[in-house]
N, C-alpha and C positions, 0 to 999 in steps of 0.2 A: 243651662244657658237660657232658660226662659223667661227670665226675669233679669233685670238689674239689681244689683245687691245693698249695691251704697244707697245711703240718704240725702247724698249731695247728689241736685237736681244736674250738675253740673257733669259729672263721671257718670250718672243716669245716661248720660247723651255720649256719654263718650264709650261706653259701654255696648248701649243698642245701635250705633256705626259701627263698634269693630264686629257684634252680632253679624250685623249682614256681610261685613268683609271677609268674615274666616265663612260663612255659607256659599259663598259665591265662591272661594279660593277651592272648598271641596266640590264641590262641584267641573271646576275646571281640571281639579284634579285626577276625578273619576274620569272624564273625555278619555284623558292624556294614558290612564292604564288601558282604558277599550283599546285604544289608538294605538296602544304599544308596536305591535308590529308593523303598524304600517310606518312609524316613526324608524325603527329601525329600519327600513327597507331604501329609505330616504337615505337613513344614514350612509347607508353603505355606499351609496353612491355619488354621495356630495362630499366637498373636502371640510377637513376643519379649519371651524373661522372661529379666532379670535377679533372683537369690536369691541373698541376703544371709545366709548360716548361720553360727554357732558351727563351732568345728576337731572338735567331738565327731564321732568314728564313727556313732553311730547316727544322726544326722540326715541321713545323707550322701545323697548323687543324688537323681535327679527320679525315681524307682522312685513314690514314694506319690502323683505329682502325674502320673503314666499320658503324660508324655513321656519319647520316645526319649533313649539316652545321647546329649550332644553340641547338644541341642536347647535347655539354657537354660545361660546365662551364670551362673557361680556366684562371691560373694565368700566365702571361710570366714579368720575371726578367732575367736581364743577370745571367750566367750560373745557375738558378734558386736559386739564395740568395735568400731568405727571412728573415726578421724582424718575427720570429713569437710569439714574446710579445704583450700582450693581448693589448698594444698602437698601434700596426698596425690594426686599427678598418678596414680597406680596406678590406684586404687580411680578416682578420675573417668574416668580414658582411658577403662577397661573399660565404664565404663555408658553415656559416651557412643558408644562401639562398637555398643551395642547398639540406643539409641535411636534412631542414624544408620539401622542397618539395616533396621528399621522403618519408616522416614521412609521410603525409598529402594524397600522390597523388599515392603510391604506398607502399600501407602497406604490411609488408613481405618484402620486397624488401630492402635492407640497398644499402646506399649511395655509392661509391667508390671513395677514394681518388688514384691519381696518382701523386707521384710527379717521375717527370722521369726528368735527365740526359741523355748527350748525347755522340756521341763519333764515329771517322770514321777512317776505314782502309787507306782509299785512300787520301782522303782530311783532311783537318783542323776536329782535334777535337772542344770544347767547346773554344773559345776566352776568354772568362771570367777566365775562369782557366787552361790561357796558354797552352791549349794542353792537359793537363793532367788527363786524365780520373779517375785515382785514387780518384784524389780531388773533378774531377765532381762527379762520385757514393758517396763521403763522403757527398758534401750537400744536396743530397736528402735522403739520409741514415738521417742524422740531423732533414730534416724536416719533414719527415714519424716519426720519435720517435716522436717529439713534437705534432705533431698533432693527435696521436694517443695517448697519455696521454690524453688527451681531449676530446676524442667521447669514448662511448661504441660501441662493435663490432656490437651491432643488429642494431646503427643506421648508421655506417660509418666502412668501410673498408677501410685498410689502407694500401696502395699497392706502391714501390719504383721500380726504375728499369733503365734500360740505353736503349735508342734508339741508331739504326746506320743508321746514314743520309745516307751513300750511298746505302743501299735499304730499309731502314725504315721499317728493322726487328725491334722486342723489345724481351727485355730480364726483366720477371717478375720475382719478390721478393715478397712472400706473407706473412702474421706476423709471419706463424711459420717456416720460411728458405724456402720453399719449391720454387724451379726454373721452370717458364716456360719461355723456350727461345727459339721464333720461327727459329732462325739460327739453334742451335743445335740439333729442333726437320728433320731440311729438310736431316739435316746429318746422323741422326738416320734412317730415313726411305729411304735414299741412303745407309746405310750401309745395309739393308737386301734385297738389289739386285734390290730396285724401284729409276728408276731413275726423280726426281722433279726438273726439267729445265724449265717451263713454268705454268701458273697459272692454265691452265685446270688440268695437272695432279694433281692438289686437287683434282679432282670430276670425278665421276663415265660416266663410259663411255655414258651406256644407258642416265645418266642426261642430258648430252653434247647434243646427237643427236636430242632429241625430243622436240618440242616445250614447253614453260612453260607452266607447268597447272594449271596457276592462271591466271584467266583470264584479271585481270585489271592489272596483272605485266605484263603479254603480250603486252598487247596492248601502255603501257608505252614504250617499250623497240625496237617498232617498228617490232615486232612479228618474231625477229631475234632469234633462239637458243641459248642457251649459251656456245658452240663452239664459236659462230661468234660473240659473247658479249666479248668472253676472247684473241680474234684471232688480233695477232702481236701490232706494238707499237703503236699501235690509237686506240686499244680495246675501244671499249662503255665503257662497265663496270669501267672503270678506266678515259676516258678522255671525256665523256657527262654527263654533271653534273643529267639530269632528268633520263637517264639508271640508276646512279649509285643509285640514289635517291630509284628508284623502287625495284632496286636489294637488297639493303641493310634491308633493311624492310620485303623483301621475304625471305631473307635467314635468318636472324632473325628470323621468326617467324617458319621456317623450322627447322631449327639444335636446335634451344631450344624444336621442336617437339621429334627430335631425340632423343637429350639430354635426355629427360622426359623416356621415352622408354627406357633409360639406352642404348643407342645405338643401341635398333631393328629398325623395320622397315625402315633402312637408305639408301634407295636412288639417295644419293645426292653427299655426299663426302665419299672420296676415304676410305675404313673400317679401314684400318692400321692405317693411320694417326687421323684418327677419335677416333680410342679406346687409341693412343698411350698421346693423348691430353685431353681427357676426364680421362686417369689414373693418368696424371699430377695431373688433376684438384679435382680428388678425395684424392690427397693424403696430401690436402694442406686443412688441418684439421681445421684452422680456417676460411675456407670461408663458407659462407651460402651457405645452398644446390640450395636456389633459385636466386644464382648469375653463379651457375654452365651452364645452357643455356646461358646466354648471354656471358658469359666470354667464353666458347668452342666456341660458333658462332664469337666473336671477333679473336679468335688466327686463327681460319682458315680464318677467312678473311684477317687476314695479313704476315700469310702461302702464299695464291694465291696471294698477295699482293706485296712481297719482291720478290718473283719469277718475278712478271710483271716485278719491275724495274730493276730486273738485266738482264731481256732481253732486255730492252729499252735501257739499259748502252750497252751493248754488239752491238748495231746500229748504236753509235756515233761514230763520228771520235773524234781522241783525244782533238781538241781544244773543242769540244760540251760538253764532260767529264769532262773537266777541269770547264767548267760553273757551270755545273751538280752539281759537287760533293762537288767543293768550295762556298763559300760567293759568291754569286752576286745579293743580294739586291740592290735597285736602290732607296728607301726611306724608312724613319722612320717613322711608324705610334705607337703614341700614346693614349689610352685607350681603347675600346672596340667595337665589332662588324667589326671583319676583319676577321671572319672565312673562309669568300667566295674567300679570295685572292691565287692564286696560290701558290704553294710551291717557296722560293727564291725572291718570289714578294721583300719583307718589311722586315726591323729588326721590330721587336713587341713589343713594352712596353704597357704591361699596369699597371694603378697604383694598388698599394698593393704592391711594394717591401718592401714601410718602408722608403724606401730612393729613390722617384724616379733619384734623381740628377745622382747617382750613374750607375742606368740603360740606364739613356738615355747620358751619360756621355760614356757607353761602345757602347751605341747604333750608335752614333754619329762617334768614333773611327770605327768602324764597315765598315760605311757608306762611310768616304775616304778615307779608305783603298782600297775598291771597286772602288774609282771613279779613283785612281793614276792608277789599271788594265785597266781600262774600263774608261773610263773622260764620262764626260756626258755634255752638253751643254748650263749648266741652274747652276745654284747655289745650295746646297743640300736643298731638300724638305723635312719636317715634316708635317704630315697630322693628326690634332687631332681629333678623334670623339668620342661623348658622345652617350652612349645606353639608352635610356629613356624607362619605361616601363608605360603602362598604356597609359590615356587619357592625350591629351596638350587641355586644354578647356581653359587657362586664360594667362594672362601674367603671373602671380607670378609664376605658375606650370612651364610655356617655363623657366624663368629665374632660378628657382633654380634647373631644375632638368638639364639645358644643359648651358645656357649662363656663368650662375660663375661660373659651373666646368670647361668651356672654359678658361676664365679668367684666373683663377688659375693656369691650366695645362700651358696657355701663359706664365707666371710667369717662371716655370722651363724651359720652350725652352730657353726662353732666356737669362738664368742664364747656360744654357751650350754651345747654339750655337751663343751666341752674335747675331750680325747683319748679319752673313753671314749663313741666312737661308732664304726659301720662305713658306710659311704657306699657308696651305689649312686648312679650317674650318667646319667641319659638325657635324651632327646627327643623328641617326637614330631611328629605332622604330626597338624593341625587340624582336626579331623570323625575322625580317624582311631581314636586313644585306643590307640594300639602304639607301645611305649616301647621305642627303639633305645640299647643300652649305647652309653656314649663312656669314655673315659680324658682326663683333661685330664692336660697334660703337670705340674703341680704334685700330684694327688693320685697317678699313677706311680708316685711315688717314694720309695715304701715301702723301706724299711722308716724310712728317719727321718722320712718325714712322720707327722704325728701322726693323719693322718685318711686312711687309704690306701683307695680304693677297693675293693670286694671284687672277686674276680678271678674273674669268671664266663667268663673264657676266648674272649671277644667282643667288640674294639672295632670297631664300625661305622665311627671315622674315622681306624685305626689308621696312619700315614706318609702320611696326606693332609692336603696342604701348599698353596701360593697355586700352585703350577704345575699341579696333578696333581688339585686337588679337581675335579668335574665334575656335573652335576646326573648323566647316565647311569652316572658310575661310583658316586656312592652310591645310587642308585638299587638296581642290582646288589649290595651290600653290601645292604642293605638286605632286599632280595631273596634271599640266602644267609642271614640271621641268624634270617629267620620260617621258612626250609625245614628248618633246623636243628633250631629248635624243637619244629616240628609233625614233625621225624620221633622226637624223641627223645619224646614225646608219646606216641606211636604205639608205643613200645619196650613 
């Protein structure tokens, strides 16, 4: 992958962009194994959430909702349409995956659905619905009813709401009306004379100064304070993926201490804001008491959270703002395990709308609307990847579980983008989020097919057949394709 391969200056550019984006994906991927444990430590003690988003960029990952990549089940459809008749077997498999695992892996615990809308002061609201935030809160209003006709409360909660892209506050709707919305809590606690202009003022002073007193969140976080975790626009806490890792799991397992305690023994965060948000959460009669710690450690983490970015807005000059706050996706990625991508990276489909034509149809619109601002130098790229879960030991398992949903997902590119698209093709493995190049034997075969693969000089399943496929030998491949990376990385 050192070079470009094509003669067209054209795929030249489109080639040395996907270069740096499969570099940077391994990368985020290597964190995410360090981090393994602490990831699962988190797990165990938050509930699962399925989140229901729009394909927009900026609403993307659980970054604003202070869980690890990999840690909530995501559906993204343009302005969050859904099919939700029991024919969209997609969209149902996925939640009831989720809800199983709940039942199963965290008894007591009920599941949480979000379906969340979006909506921005500065910049573009939702594309999907022209702007109009009314109509975005109407389809998730839509799909929170429907979905809640269908679970019981002990196994699924069922939660609607509006994010705002330009500091990715949220504004929750719980079954029985009750509002938690982190904008109008910071305005609540400016109106009794505390002023909350930056993420530390969530947290208690003494918290701030003294070293963590967990010793393996310490040492994660490079044995900095949390002052200097939350201090100006490169804060750890928000832009090292392995701080944020550490932190998110420490505070979790802190404020649901708190929480339990009925808000004694606290701390940590700031008391006002802590009882002002735990009164929310108590008055919002049909949530489980044992979603009450996780749900109060999520709203303050996106308390300190909105506050970061509206000091990081307040830094830019206006052209960086205008980036910030609008569209500037630069590709479409469609199906699963793109949580590690930056905010604005990608428009996001994945399947379960019901209609993907529909989605990547808005996706696509999206996409050159971006490029008429910004041109880019390459043809527009779709990057499809399949989330495989479990063991690849055979041929039949690689093909059904990733090659013909490949196929098929090729099908709708190219029933929307015709021939003027470049395709990247991979897979990865589940919790993982390391996207492995493949070649299908039809996109090959360039130069007449119309949608030829870019030729990044790496098939992970390149002459492996029903004889010769083996879990050890792609394993091995596997293993060659991220040494690659991270040495070229390194270059």
């Amino acid at each position: 992958m050192s070079a470009p391969t094509s003669s067209d200056p054209q795929i030249q550019e489109a080639q040395l962009f996907l270069m740096t984006y499969l570099r940077e994906n391994v990368k985020s991927a290597d964190t995410l194994r360090t981090m393994r444990q602490i990831i699962q430590e988190f797990s165990a003690r938050a509930p699962r959430i399925f989140a229901s988003k729009c394909i927009d960029g900026r609403v993307h990952g659980s970054k604003g909702k202070g869980y690890p990549i990999g840690t909530i089940t995501f559906n993204r459809t343009e302005g969050n349409n859904v099919d939700t008749s029991l024919s969209n077997t997609a969209f149902w498999n996925r939640l009831n995956g989720v809800v199983l695992d709940a039942r199963y892996n965290t008894p007591g615990i009920p599941a949480i659905f979000f379906a969340l809308g979006h909506r921005s002061g500065h910049g573009h609201g939702c594309a999907a619905h022209g702007g109009n935030d009314a109509k975005a809160l109407e389809a998730v209003e839509v799909q929170a009813a429907a979905v809640r006709n269908r679970f019981n409360p002990e196994d699924l909660i069922v939660i609607h709401g509006m994010t705002n892209t330009d500091d990715m506050s949220e504004r929750l709707v719980f079954p029985d009306g009750t509002v938690l919305d982190t904008e109008e809590i910071i305005v609540a606690m400016e109106n009794t004379g505390k002023k909350f202009t930056k993420p530390s003022d969530v947290f208690q002073t003494g918290f701030l100064s003294k070293p963590l007193d967990d010793t393996a969140t310490d040492r994660y976080v490079g044995h900095k304070t949390p002052a200097e975790l939350l201090e100006g626009v490169g804060a750890p806490m928000y832009r090292d993926l392995q701080t944020a890792l550490a932190m998110e799991a420490y505070f979790l397992r802190e404020i649901s201490r708190i929480e339990a305690a009925d808000g004694g023994a606290n701390d940590i965060v700031d008391p006002d804001i802590l009882q002002h948000v735990l009164g929310i959460l108590k008055k919002a009669t049909s949530l489980a008491a044992s979603l009450r710690g996780p749900l109060l450690y999520q709203s303050i983490w996106n308390i300190a959270y909105t506050l970061y970015q509206r000091r990081r807005l307040e830094t830019m000059d206006h052209a960086e703002q205008e980036l910030h706050l609008d569209h500037a996706e630069t590709l479409v990625c469609y199906g699963d395990g793109f949580e590690a991508l930056p905010r604005n990276k990608a428009v996001l489909v994945k399947t379960g709308r019901g209609n993907d034509i529909d989605a990547l149809t808005v996706a696509r619109n999206v996409l050159l609307n971006n490029r008429k601002h910004r041109p880019q130098p390459h043809p527009p790229i779709v990057h499809i990847n399949v989330e495989v879960a479990g063991k690849i030991d055979t041929w039949d398992t690689f093909n059904d579980q990733a090659l013909s949903k490949i196929a098929t997902m090729m099908l709708a590119i190219g029933e929307v983008f015709a021939t003027d698209v470049r395709l990247l093709t991979t897979y990865s493995h589940k919790g993982e989020k390391k996207f492995y190049p493949i070649v299908t034997q039809r996109n090959s075969a360039a130069p007449s097919d119309p949608m030829p693969l870019l030729d990044i000089s790496f098939n992970v399943v390149r002459d492996l057949k029903a004889n010769n496929l083996t879990q050890s030998e792609l394993a091995i491949r596997e293993g060659e394709y991220s040494h690659m990376m991270r040495m070229q990385a390194a270059e």
